[in-house]
C-alpha positions as CSV (number, residue, x, y, z in Angstrom):
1,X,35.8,88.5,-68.7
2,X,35.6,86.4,-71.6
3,X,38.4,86.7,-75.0
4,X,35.6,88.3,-76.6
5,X,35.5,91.1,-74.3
6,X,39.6,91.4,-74.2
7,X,39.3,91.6,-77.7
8,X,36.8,94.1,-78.1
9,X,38.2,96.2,-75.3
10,X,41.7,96.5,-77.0
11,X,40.3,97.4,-80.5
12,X,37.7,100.0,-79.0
13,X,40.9,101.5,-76.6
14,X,43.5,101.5,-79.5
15,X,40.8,102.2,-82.1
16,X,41.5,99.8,-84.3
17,X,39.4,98.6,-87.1
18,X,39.0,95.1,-88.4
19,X,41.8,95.2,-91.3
20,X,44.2,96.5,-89.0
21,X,43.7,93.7,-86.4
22,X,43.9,91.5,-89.9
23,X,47.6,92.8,-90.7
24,X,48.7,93.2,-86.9
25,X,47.5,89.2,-86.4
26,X,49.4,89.0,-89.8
27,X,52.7,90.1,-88.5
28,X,53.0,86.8,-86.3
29,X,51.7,84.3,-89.6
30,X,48.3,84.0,-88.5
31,X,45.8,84.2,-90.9
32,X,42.1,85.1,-89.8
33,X,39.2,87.3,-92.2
34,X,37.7,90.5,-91.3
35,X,34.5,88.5,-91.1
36,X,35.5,86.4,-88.2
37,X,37.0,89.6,-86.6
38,X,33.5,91.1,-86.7
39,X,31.9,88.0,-85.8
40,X,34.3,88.1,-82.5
41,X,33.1,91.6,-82.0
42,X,29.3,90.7,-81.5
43,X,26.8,90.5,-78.8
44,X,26.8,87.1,-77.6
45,X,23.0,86.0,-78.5
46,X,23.5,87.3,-81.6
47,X,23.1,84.5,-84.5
48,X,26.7,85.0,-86.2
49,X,28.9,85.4,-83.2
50,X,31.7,83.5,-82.7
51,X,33.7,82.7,-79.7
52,X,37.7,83.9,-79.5
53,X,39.9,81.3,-78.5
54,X,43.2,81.4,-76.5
55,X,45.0,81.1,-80.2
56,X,44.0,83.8,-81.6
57,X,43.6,86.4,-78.6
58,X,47.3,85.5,-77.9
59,X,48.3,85.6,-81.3
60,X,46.8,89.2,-81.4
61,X,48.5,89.9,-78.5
62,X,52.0,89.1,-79.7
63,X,50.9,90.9,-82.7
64,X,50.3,94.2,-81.0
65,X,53.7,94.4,-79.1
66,X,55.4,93.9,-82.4
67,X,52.8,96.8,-84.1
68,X,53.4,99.0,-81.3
69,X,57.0,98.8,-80.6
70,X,58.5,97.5,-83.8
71,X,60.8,94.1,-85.1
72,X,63.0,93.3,-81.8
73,X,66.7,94.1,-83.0
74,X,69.3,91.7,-83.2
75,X,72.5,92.3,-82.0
76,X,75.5,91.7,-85.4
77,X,78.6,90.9,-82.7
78,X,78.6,87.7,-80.5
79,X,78.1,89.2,-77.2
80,X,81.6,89.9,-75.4
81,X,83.8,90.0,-78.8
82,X,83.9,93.0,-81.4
83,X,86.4,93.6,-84.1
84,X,88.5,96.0,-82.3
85,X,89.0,93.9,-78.7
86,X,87.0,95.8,-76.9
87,X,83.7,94.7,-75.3
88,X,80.7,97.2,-77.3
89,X,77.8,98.2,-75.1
90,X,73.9,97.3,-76.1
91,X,71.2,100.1,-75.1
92,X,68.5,98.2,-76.6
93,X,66.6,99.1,-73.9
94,X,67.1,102.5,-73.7
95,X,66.3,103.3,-77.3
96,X,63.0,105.5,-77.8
97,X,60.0,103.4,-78.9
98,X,59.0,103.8,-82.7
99,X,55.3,103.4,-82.0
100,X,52.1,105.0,-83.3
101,X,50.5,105.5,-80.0
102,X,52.4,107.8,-77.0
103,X,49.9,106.4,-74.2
104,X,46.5,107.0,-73.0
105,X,47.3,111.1,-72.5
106,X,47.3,111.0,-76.4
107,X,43.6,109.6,-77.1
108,X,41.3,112.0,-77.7
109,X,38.2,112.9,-76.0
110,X,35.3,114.3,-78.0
111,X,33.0,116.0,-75.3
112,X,36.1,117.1,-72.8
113,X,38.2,120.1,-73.0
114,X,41.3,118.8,-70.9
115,X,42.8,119.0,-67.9
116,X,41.4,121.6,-65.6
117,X,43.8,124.8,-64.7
118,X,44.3,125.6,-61.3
Protein backbone atom coordinates (compact mmCIF):
# COMPACT_ATOMS: atom_id res chain seq x y z
CA UNK A 1 0.00 0.00 0.00
CA UNK A 2 1.53 3.00 -1.28
CA UNK A 3 1.22 6.90 0.61
CA UNK A 4 -1.15 7.57 -1.99
CA UNK A 5 -3.45 5.01 -1.03
CA UNK A 6 -3.00 5.93 2.99
CA UNK A 7 -3.90 9.23 1.91
CA UNK A 8 -6.82 8.68 -0.02
CA UNK A 9 -8.11 6.10 2.42
CA UNK A 10 -8.06 8.62 5.45
CA UNK A 11 -9.71 11.51 3.51
CA UNK A 12 -12.47 9.12 1.93
CA UNK A 13 -12.99 7.49 5.80
CA UNK A 14 -12.97 10.91 7.59
CA UNK A 15 -14.52 12.61 4.67
CA UNK A 16 -12.51 15.18 4.29
CA UNK A 17 -12.17 17.47 1.41
CA UNK A 18 -9.02 19.02 -0.07
CA UNK A 19 -9.12 22.49 2.00
CA UNK A 20 -9.52 20.74 5.05
CA UNK A 21 -6.51 18.49 4.61
CA UNK A 22 -4.89 22.17 3.52
CA UNK A 23 -5.66 23.65 7.11
CA UNK A 24 -5.12 20.26 9.15
CA UNK A 25 -1.41 19.95 7.22
CA UNK A 26 -1.41 23.71 8.25
CA UNK A 27 -1.73 23.15 11.87
CA UNK A 28 1.89 21.50 11.96
CA UNK A 29 3.58 24.70 9.44
CA UNK A 30 3.43 22.78 6.40
CA UNK A 31 2.37 24.37 3.46
CA UNK A 32 0.96 22.31 0.48
CA UNK A 33 -2.05 23.64 -2.43
CA UNK A 34 -5.31 22.01 -2.96
CA UNK A 35 -3.84 21.17 -6.34
CA UNK A 36 -1.18 18.96 -5.19
CA UNK A 37 -3.79 17.39 -2.73
CA UNK A 38 -5.88 16.44 -5.78
CA UNK A 39 -3.06 15.45 -7.74
CA UNK A 40 -2.15 12.95 -4.68
CA UNK A 41 -5.67 11.79 -4.94
CA UNK A 42 -5.38 10.40 -8.59
CA UNK A 43 -5.25 7.22 -10.46
CA UNK A 44 -1.78 6.40 -10.92
CA UNK A 45 -1.51 6.43 -14.92
CA UNK A 46 -3.14 9.41 -14.88
CA UNK A 47 -1.05 12.46 -16.49
CA UNK A 48 -1.13 14.92 -13.44
CA UNK A 49 -0.60 12.56 -10.59
CA UNK A 50 1.84 13.03 -8.17
CA UNK A 51 3.44 10.75 -5.81
CA UNK A 52 3.05 11.45 -1.72
CA UNK A 53 6.13 11.30 0.07
CA UNK A 54 6.92 10.21 3.66
CA UNK A 55 6.97 14.30 4.49
CA UNK A 56 3.96 15.03 3.81
CA UNK A 57 1.81 11.77 4.65
CA UNK A 58 3.48 12.10 8.18
CA UNK A 59 3.03 15.66 8.33
CA UNK A 60 -0.71 14.92 7.67
CA UNK A 61 -0.63 12.56 10.08
CA UNK A 62 0.56 14.64 13.03
CA UNK A 63 -1.88 17.04 11.71
CA UNK A 64 -4.95 14.89 12.15
CA UNK A 65 -4.13 13.94 15.91
CA UNK A 66 -3.97 17.62 16.63
CA UNK A 67 -7.44 18.28 14.42
CA UNK A 68 -9.06 15.43 16.15
CA UNK A 69 -8.04 15.67 19.60
CA UNK A 70 -7.08 19.29 20.09
CA UNK A 71 -3.59 21.50 21.19
CA UNK A 72 -1.87 19.04 23.89
CA UNK A 73 -2.18 21.01 27.29
CA UNK A 74 0.64 22.17 29.20
CA UNK A 75 0.81 21.76 32.59
CA UNK A 76 1.38 25.81 34.56
CA UNK A 77 3.22 24.12 37.95
CA UNK A 78 6.60 22.37 37.75
CA UNK A 79 5.64 18.92 38.41
CA UNK A 80 5.88 18.03 42.23
CA UNK A 81 5.58 21.88 43.57
CA UNK A 82 2.26 24.00 43.73
CA UNK A 83 1.74 27.17 45.66
CA UNK A 84 0.08 25.74 48.50
CA UNK A 85 2.79 22.68 49.39
CA UNK A 86 0.86 20.20 48.29
CA UNK A 87 1.62 17.95 45.30
CA UNK A 88 -1.63 18.77 42.57
CA UNK A 89 -2.80 15.83 40.54
CA UNK A 90 -2.78 15.92 36.36
CA UNK A 91 -5.82 13.93 34.67
CA UNK A 92 -4.77 14.92 31.30
CA UNK A 93 -5.51 11.77 30.36
CA UNK A 94 -8.74 11.26 31.62
CA UNK A 95 -10.19 14.38 30.18
CA UNK A 96 -13.00 13.81 27.43
CA UNK A 97 -11.70 14.31 23.88
CA UNK A 98 -12.94 17.67 22.11
CA UNK A 99 -13.10 16.12 18.73
CA UNK A 100 -15.44 16.32 15.68
CA UNK A 101 -15.62 12.69 15.05
CA UNK A 102 -17.12 10.07 18.00
CA UNK A 103 -15.74 6.95 16.03
CA UNK A 104 -16.74 4.82 13.18
CA UNK A 105 -20.48 4.11 14.94
CA UNK A 106 -21.01 7.77 13.99
CA UNK A 107 -20.37 7.71 10.08
CA UNK A 108 -23.24 7.43 8.24
CA UNK A 109 -24.46 4.91 5.84
CA UNK A 110 -26.61 5.92 2.96
CA UNK A 111 -28.30 2.54 1.82
CA UNK A 112 -28.37 0.84 5.52
CA UNK A 113 -30.88 1.23 8.07
CA UNK A 114 -28.80 0.10 11.23
CA UNK A 115 -28.22 -2.44 13.43
CA UNK A 116 -30.56 -5.22 13.13
CA UNK A 117 -33.08 -5.83 16.30
CA UNK A 118 -33.21 -9.13 17.79
Amino acid sequence: MTNNDILKKLRVALQLRDDEIVDILALVDFRISKAEIGAFCRKEGHPKYKECGDQVLRNFLNGLVLHLRGPREESTQVKGKSDSGTKSKTTGASKPRKSKFTGLGSVPYKNKKGPKKT
